[in-house]
C-alpha positions in Angstrom: -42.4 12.3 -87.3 -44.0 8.8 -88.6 -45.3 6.8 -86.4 -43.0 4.1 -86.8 -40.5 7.0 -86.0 -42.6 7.7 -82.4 -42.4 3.9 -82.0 -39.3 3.8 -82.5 -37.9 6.6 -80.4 -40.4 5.4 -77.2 -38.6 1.7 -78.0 -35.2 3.7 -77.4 -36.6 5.8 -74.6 -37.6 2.6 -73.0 -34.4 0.7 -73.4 -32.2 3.6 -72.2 -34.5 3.9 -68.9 -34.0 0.1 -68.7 -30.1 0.1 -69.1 -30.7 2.8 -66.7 -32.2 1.1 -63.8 -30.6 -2.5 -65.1 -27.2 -0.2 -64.7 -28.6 0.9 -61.1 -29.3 -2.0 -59.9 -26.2 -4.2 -61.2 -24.3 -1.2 -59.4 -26.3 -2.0 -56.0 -26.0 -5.4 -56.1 -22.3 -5.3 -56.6 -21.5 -2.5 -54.4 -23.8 -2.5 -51.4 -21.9 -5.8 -50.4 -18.4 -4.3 -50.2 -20.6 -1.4 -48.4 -21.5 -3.3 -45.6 -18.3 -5.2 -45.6 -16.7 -1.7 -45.3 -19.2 -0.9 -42.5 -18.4 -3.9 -41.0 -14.6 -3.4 -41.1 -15.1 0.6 -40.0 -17.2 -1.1 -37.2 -14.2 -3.9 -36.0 -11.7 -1.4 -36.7 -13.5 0.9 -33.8 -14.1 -2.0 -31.2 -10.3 -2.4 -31.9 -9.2 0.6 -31.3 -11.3 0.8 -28.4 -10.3 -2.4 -26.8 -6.4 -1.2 -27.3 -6.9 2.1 -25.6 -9.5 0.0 -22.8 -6.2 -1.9 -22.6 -3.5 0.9 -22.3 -5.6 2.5 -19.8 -5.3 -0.6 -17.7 -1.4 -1.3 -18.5 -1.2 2.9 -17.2 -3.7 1.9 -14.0 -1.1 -0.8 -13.3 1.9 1.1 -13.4 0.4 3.5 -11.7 -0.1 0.8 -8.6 2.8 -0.4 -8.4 4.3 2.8 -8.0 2.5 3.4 -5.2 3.0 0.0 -3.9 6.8 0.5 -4.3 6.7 4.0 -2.3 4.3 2.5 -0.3 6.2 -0.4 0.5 9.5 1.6 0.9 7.8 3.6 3.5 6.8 1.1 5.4 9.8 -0.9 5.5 11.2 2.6 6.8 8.9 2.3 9.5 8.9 -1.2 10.6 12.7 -1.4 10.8 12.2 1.8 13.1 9.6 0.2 15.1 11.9 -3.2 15.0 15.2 -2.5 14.1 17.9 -5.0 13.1 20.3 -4.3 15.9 20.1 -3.3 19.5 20.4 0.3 18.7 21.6 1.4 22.0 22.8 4.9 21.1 19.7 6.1 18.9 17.7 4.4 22.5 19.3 6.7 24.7 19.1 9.6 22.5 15.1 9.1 22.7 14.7 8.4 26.2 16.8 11.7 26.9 14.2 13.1 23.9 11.8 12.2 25.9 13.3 13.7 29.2 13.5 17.2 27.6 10.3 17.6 26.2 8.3 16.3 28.9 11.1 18.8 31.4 11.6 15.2 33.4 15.9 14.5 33.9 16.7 11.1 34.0 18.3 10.2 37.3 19.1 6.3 36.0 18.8 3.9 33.5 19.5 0.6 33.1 19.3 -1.5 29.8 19.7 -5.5 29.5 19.1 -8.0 27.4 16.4 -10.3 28.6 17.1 -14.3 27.6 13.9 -15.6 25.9 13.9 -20.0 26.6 14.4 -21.5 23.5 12.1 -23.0 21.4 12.7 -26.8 21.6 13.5 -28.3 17.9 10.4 -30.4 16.5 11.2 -34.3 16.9 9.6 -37.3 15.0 6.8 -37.7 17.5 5.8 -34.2 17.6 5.6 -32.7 14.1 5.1 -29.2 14.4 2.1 -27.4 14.0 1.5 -25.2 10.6 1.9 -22.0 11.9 5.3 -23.3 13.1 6.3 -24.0 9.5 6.6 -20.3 8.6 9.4 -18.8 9.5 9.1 -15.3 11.4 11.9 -13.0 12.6 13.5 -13.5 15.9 12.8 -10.9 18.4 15.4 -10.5 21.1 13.9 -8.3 24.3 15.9 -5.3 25.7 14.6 -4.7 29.8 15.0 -0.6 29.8 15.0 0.4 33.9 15.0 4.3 33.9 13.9 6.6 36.9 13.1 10.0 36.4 12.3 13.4 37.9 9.3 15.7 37.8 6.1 16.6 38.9 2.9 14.7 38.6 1.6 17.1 35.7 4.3 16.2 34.0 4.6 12.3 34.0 1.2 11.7 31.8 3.6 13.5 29.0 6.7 11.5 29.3 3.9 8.5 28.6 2.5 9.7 25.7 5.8 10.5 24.4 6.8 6.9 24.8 3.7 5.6 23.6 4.0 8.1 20.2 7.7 6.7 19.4 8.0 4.7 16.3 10.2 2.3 18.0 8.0 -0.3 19.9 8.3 0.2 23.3 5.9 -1.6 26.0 5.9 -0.4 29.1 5.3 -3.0 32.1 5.5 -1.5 35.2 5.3 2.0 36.8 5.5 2.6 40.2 6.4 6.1 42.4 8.7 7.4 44.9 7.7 10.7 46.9 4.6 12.8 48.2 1.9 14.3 45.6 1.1 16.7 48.1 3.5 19.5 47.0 6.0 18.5 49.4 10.0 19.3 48.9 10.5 16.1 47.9 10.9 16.0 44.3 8.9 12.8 42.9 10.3 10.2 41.4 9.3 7.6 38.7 10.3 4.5 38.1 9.5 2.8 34.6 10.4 -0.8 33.4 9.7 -0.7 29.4 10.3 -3.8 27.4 11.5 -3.0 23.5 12.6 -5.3 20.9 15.0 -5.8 18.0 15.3 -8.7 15.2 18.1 -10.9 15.6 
């Protein structure tokens, strides 16, 4: 080989290394932006997801409450219409005091239920505006007076409270007084009980 042949042939060897790198690096500058635009995309495309499942989880976490809150509330508006019912209830009264009566092995000797009459609540004039809590309206309560008597020893009477105290239905006792001998006489002791309950109007 001449040397203008080697000359030549290194001139070639040259070039193609150079259309080589020329090729390499055209081919990084035009690709390695739609890289990190890809990166970027793969990147927002994540957070997305992420943010959508953050999101469902919450949306779940929220039904979730509100079921609850609807049993919850259900179960409660059970009880408070027990503990206050909407009606007098007179039947499903006597059928607890005589509940009552059994467990605690104390028979009822009387009873007597009335209606106490509350004053009413004189309507708000121009002079006297009423006060804020006033402004809210609550349910009426009427008062039922419940006079019962009943039989039994001592040992058994502290039962018959607790009963009464345990019932659902709101019931406040106000007086308690005695009739007969603790000593273990004949005489069978008696209790008499005046117990205030309530029911919306």
């Amino acid at each position: 080989m001449t040397p203008s042949q080697r000359e030549i042939a290194g001139r070639n060897g040259i070039l193609t290394v150079g259309l080589i790198l020329a090729l390499i690096l055209l081919s990084w500058l035009l690709v390695w932006p739609g890289y990190k635009d890809l990166r970027a995309e793969q990147q927002n495309l994540a957070n997305t997801q992420a943010i959508r499942d953050e999101r469902a989880q919450s949306l779940n976490d929220i039904s979730k409450l509100v079921n609850t809150y609807n049993s919850k509330k259900k179960e409660l508006t059970v009880i408070f219409e027990r503990a206050l019912p909407q009606s007098p209830q007179v039947p499903q009264l006597l059928s607890d005091l005589e509940q009552f009566s059994e467990q605690s092995q104390m028979p009822i000797s009387s009873i007597k239920i009335t209606e106490v009459a509350e004053p009413g609540v004189q309507p708000a004039t121009e002079e006297t505006p009423p006060s804020v809590e006033k402004v809210f309206t609550m349910p009426k309560l009427v008062k039922e007076k419940i006079e019962v008597s009943i039989l039994g020893p001592y040992t058994s009477f502290p039962l018959f409270l607790e009963l009464v105290e345990k019932n659902l239905r709101v019931f406040d006792i106000q007086q308690v007084n005695s009739e007969g001998s603790p000593s273990g006489a004949n005489e069978v002791p008696k209790f008499n009980l005046t117990i205030y309950t309530y029911y919306q109007e």
